[in-house]
N, C-alpha and C positions, 0 to 999 in steps of 0.2 A: 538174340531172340531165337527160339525155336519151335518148330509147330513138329509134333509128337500124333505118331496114328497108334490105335489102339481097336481091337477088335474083341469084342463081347458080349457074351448072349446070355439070354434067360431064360429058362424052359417055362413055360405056359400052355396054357390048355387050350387058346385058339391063334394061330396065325393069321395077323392083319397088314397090308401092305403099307407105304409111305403115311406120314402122319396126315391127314386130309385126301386121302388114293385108298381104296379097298381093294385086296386084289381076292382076298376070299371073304363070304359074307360070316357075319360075327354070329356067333349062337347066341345072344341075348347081352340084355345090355349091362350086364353085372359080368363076361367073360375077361377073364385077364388079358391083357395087352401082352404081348411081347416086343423087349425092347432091345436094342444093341445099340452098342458105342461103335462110329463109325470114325471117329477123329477127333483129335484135342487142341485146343487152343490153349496154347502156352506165354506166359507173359513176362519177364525179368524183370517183377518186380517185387520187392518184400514185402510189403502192407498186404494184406487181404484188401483182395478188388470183389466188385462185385458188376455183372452187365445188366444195364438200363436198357440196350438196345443194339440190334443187330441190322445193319442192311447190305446183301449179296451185289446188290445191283449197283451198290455203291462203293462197296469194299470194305466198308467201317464196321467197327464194334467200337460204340459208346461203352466203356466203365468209369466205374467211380470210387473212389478209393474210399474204404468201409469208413473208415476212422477220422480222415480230415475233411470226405465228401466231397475230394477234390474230380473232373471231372478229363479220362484221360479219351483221346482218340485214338484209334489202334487196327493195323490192318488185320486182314484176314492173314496174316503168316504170324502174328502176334508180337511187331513190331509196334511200338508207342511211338506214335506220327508226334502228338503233340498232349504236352498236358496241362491244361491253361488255370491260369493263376487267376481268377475270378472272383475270389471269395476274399472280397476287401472292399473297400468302401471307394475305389477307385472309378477311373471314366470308363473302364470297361471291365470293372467287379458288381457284384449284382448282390452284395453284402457278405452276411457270415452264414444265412441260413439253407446254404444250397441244397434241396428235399432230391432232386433226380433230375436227368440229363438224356433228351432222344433228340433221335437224328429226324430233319423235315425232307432234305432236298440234297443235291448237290451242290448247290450253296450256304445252306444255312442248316442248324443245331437248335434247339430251344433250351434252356437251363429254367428250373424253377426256385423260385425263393419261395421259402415255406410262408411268408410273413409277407411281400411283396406281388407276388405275381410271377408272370412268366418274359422272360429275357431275349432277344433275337440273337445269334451270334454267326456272323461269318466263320472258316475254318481256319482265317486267321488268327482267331482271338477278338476280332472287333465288335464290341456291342453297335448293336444296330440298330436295336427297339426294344421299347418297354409294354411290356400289356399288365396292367395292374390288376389285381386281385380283387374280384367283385365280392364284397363280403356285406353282410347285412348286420354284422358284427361277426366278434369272436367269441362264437361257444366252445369249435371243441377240433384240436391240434391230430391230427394223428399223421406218426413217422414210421416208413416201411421200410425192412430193410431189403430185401428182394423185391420189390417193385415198383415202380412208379405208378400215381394216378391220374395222369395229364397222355394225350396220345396226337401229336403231331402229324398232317395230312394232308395231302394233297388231294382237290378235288375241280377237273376243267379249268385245272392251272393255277386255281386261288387257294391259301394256305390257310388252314385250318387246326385249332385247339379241343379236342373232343376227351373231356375229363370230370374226375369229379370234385365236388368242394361242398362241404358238410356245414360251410358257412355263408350259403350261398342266400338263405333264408332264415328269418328272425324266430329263435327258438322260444324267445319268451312269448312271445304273439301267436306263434303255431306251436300250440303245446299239445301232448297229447293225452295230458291228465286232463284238461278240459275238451279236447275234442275225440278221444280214442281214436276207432280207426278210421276215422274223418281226416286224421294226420296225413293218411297217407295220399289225401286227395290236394294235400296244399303244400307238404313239403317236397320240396326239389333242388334235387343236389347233382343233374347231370346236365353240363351244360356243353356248347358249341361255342366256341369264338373265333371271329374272324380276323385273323390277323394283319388284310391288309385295310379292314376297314375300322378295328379296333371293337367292335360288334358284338356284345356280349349277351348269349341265348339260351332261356334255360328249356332243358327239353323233358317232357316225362317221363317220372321216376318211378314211379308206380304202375303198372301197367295194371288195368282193370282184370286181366286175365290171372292175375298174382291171388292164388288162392286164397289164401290171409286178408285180404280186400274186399274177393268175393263176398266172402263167409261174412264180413263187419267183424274181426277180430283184429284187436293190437297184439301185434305179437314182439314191439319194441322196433327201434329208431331201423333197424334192416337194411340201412342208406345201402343202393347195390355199389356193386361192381361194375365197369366198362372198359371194354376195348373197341378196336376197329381194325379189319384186315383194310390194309392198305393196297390194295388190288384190287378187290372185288367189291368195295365200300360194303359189307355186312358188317354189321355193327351188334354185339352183342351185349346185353343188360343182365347183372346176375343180381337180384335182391340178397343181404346175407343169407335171409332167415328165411326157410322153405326149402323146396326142390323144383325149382323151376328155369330154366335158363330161357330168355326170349332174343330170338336171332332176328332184324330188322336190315330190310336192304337203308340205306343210305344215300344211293346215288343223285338224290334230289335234291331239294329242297328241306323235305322233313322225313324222318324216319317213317319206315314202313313197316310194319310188323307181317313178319313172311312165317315163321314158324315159334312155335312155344313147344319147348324140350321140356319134360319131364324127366328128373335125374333120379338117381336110386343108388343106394350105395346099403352094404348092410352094417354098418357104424354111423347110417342117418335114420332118427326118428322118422314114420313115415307124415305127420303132420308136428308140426311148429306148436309148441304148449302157447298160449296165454301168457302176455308180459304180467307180471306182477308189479306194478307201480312203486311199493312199500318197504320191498326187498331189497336186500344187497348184492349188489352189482355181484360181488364174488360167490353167490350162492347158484351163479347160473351156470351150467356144463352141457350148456346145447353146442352143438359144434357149427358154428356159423362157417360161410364161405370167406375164404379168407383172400383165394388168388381167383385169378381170370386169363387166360392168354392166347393170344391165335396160336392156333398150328396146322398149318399148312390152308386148306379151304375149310378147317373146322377151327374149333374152342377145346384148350383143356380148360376143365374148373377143377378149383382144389379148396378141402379144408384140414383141418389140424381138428385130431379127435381132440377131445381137455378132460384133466384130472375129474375125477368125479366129485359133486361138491360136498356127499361126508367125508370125503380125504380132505377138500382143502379146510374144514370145520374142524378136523382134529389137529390137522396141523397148526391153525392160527391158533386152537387153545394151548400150542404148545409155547408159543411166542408173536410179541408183535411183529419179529422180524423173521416172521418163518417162510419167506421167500429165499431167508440163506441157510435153510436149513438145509444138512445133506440129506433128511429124509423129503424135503422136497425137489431135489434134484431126482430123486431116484422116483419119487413120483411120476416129475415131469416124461422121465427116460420111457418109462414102464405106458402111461399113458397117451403123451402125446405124441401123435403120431400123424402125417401129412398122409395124404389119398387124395387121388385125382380120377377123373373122370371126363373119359373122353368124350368128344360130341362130333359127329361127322353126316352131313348129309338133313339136318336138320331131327337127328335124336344120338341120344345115347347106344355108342356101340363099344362101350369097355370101358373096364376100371386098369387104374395102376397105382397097384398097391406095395408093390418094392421097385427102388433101381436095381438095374445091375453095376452101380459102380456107388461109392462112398459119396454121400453131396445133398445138395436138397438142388430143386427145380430152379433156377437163375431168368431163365428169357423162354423162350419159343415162339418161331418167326411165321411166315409167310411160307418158306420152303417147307415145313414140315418138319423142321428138325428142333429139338430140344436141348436145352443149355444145361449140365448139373454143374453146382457149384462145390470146389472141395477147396476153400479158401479158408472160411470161416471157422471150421473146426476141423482141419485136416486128419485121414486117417496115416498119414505120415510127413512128420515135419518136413518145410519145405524153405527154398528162401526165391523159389517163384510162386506164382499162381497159373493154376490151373482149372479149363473150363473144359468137361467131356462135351462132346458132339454125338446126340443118340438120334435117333427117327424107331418108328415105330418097324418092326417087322414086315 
């Protein structure tokens, strides 16, 4: 194993300090970020890894191997402690469907089954609990590959599950061809569970402050996004669809809503069209929010611009299988495109719209620092994995 420093910069137009620390005030909240690699974490392994989770105070980096979803433990010098065999139907495997894998405590890890629930795990390898999957049925699956959607917590010592589940509530009963955006007063898909008491809480998904709400407009299913700094209990809610981010303290009982961020970006429509009920799913190229992540005392949020939908019209008249076409790879290249958008202090004070190194975005912690990944599609082949270590300017 080796851990590899690396030193790199980006020229931009405003300098900002630590990811969550300003040390100069930003000129508005579209100025570019500047970013540097400060260190790499290096891993001897061949598969493309990907990180689930980071903890300094702990030592650990949670990864997970892309391909078998195996779940590795791994120091801060990029040493594999341990890589547990899980994914079997044994006394301490938690099946074949393992979705993502973060770290609770000093003693315990949580592993998720996509189909099951969430799993307890000692850093032996011992299962230790099961918390099952509150589903009201199965509508609707989704798998990421850089991120998880479950967020492990400590709070006055009792252990905490704060994530989302898109199945949490019955879609055939809350529809929103018959209720419009009445939908958005009955679906909920963010919930709280208590792990030592098995406790499962759904908490609100919609925030009456959510433009699209205000107004009585559907602007389609928007289930957000959630995280939680683990220090500070702020708890952040991103709806896909909009420009809004809402930062709530947590320290209690029930979330609190402390500030509502208005985001901006100039590759986001400034209002969310009208869902079309009638239309096909693939005629839509709104750019929804796709990621969410603490960094440092702030949130990055990010989305993926998408092909515009007369490209993808030409292309499917070209074939049904024109996802393998190489004019839709060159599509993909040309248009889609990740941007992120800082939030510190309870608004928007910068976009980041390039790395300075090859990768897409992987983690971002607590300390401030940000994960790029160059696993997936390496700009030079490798037979380790490698993760930069950046923080903001």
């Amino acid at each position: 194993m080796k851990l590899n420093t690396f030193i790199y910069s980006l020229a931009v137009l405003a300098s900002l300090g630590a990811c969550g620390k300003t040390e100069k005030k930003a000129a508005g909240p579209t100025v570019k970020v500047e970013l540097e690699v400060v260190d790499s974490l290096v891993v001897d392994e061949l598969e493309p890894l990907v990180m689930d989770d980071h903890r300094s105070d702990l030592g650990y980096f949670m990864l997970r191997n892309r391909k078998g979803r195996q779940p590795l433990l791994v120091d801060e010098q990029g040493t594999v402690i341990r890589e547990f065999d899980i994914l079997n139907e044994g006394p301490d495997g938690i099946g074949t469907f393992g979705a993502g894998y973060r770290l609770l405590n000093d003693t315990s890890w949580i592993a998720q089954n996509l189909m099951q629930g969430y799993y307890v795990f000692d850093y032996q390898g011992n299962r230790k609990q099961h918390l099952p999957a509150q589903w009201a049925g199965m509508f609707s699956i989704s798998i990421y590959t850089n991120r998880t959607t479950f967020n492990p917590y400590m709070k006055d010592g009792k252990a905490y599950i704060l994530g989302e589940e898109q199945n949490a509530f019955d879609h055939k009963a809350i529809s929103a061809k018959e209720l419009g955006s009445g939908f958005y007063d009955q679906a909920k898909t963010i919930f709280n569970y208590d792990i030592t008491r098995g406790d499962f809480k759904l908490l609100t998904t919609f925030p009456d402050a959510w433009v699209p709400k205000s107004e009585g407009r559907y602007v389609g299913p928007s289930f957000p996004l959630v995280t939680i700094n683990r220090k500070s209990m702020k708890m952040a809610l991103l709806p896909t669809v909009g420009n809004q981010l809402f930062i709530y303290d947590y320290s209690g009982n029930e979330p609190v809503l402390e500030d509502t961020v208005s985001l901006t970006h100039r590759f986001r429509p400034e209002a969310a069209p009208d869902a079309d009920l009638d239309a096909a799913k693939w005629l839509d190229d709104y750019p929804l929010f796709t990621d969410l992540r603490v960094c440092g005392d702030g949130f990055l949020v990010g989305f993926y611009t998408r092909v515009p939908a007369e490209i993808v019209k030409e292309l499917r008249a070209k074939s049904e299988e024109y996802y393998k076409l190489p004019e839709t790879k060159e599509a993909n290249e040309k248009y889609a495109k990740p941007y992120y958008m800082l939030v510190q202090g309870g608004k928007q004070v910068g976009v980041i719209d390039k790395l300075p190194v090859h990768g897409v975005i992987d983690f971002a912690d607590e300390d401030g620092f940000i994960y790029v990944n160059d696993n997936q599609d390496p700009e030079v082949e490798r037979d380790y994995n490698v993760f930069y270590k950046l923080k903001v300017k």
